[in-house]
C-alpha positions as CSV (number, residue, x, y, z in Angstrom):
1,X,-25.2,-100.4,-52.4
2,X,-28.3,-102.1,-50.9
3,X,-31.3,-100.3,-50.4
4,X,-33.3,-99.7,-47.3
5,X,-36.1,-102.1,-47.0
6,X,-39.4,-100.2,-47.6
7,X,-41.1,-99.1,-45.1
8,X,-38.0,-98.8,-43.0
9,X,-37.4,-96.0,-41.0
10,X,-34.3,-95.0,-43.6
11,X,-36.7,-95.3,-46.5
12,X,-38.9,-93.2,-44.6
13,X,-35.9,-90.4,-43.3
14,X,-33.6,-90.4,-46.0
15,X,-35.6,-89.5,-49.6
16,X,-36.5,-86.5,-47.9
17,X,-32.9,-85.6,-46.4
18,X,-31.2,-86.3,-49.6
19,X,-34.0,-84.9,-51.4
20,X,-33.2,-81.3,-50.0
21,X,-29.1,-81.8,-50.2
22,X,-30.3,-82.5,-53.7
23,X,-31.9,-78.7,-54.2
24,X,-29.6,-77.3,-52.6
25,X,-27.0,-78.0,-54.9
26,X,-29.1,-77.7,-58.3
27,X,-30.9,-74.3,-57.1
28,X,-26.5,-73.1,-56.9
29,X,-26.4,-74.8,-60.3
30,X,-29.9,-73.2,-61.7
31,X,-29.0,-69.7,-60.4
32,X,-25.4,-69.7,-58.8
33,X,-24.2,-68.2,-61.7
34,X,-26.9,-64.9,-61.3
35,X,-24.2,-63.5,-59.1
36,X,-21.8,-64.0,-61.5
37,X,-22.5,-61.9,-65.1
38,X,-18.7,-61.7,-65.8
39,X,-18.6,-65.3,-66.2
40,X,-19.0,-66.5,-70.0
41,X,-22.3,-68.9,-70.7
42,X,-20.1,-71.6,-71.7
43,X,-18.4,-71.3,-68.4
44,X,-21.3,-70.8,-66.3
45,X,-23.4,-74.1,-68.4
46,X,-19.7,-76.0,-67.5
47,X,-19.9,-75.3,-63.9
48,X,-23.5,-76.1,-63.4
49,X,-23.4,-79.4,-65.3
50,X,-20.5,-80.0,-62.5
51,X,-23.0,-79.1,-59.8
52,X,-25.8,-81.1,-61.5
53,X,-24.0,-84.2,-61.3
54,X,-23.6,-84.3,-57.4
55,X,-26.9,-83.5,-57.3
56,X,-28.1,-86.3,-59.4
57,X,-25.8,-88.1,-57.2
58,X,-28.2,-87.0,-54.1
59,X,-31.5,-86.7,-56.4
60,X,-31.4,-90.8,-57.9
61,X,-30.9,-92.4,-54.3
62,X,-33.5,-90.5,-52.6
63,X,-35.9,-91.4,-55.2
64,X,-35.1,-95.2,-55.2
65,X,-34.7,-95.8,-51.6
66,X,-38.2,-93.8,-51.1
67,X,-40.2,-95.1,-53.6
68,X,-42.3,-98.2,-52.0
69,X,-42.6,-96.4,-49.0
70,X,-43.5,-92.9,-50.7
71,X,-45.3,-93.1,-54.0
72,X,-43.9,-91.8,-57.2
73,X,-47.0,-88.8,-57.0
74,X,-45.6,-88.3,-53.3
75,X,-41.9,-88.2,-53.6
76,X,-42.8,-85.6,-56.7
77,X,-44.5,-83.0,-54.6
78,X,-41.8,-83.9,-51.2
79,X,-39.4,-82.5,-54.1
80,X,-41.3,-79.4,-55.4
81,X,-42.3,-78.1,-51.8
82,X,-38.6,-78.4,-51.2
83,X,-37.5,-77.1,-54.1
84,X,-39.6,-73.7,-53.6
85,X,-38.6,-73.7,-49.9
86,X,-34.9,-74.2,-50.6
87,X,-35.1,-71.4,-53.8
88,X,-37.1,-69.4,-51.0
89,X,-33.8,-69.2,-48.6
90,X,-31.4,-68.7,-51.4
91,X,-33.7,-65.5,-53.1
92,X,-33.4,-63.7,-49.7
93,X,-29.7,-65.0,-48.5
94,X,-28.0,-64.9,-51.9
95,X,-30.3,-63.0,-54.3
96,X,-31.0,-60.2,-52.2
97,X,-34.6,-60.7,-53.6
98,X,-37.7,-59.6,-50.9
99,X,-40.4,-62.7,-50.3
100,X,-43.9,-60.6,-51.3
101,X,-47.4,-61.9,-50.4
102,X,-48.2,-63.5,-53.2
103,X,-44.8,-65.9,-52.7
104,X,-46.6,-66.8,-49.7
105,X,-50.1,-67.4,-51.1
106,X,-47.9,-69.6,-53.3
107,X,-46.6,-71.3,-50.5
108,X,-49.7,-72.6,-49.2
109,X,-50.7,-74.0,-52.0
110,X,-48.0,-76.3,-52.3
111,X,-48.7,-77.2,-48.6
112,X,-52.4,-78.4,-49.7
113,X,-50.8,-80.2,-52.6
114,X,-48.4,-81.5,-49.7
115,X,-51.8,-82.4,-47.7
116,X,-54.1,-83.8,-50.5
117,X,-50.8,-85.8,-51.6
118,X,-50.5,-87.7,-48.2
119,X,-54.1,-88.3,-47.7
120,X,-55.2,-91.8,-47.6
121,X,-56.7,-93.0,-51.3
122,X,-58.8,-95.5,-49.7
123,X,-57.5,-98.4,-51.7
């Protein structure tokens, strides 16, 4: 597969696009198994390995393609503020789990990390 040229409007779209196809499918593999008790640990570790692999499968591309037009620092907090928005959605729609204040207070700081991420270094 040939990668987007950086700075390309693909290298720009698509880290972030994979990049939350990507937490989808580890946040199932993390804590899809939650709803499940009956399920043994060997079986629940076997099915989220499964899981894990399609989302390294969406996790490694977004990361290559992206990196040159994101930097490593910025493609690291693009995940994590995913990541807690994705785990966000799946506490309330799958957990059953109540978002509280304090998630929120949590939330905004990831959006200044988000801001002070993206600011220009003056290089």
């Amino acid at each position: 597969m040939t990668l987007p040229p950086t700075g390309s409007w693909m290298a720009f779209v698509l880290p972030p696009v994979l990049l939350i196809g990507s937490n989808v499918l580890m946040t199932f593999a993390w804590y899809g198994h939650l709803k499940r008790p009956g399920w043994s640990m060997a079986f629940a570790i076997m099915v989220s390995w499964g899981i894990a692999f399609f989302e390294y499968c969406l996790a490694v591309p977004a990361n290559r393609i992206g990196f040159g037009t994101y930097s490593a620092q910025q493609l690291k907090v693009m995940q994590e503020v995913i990541t807690m928005a994705v785990f966000a959605g799946f506490a309330v729609m799958v957990l059953g789990e109540r978002l509280t204040w304090n998630y929120g207070a949590a939330a905004l700081c990831l959006v200044a990390a988000v801001v002070f991420i993206f600011l220009p270094t003056g290089k």
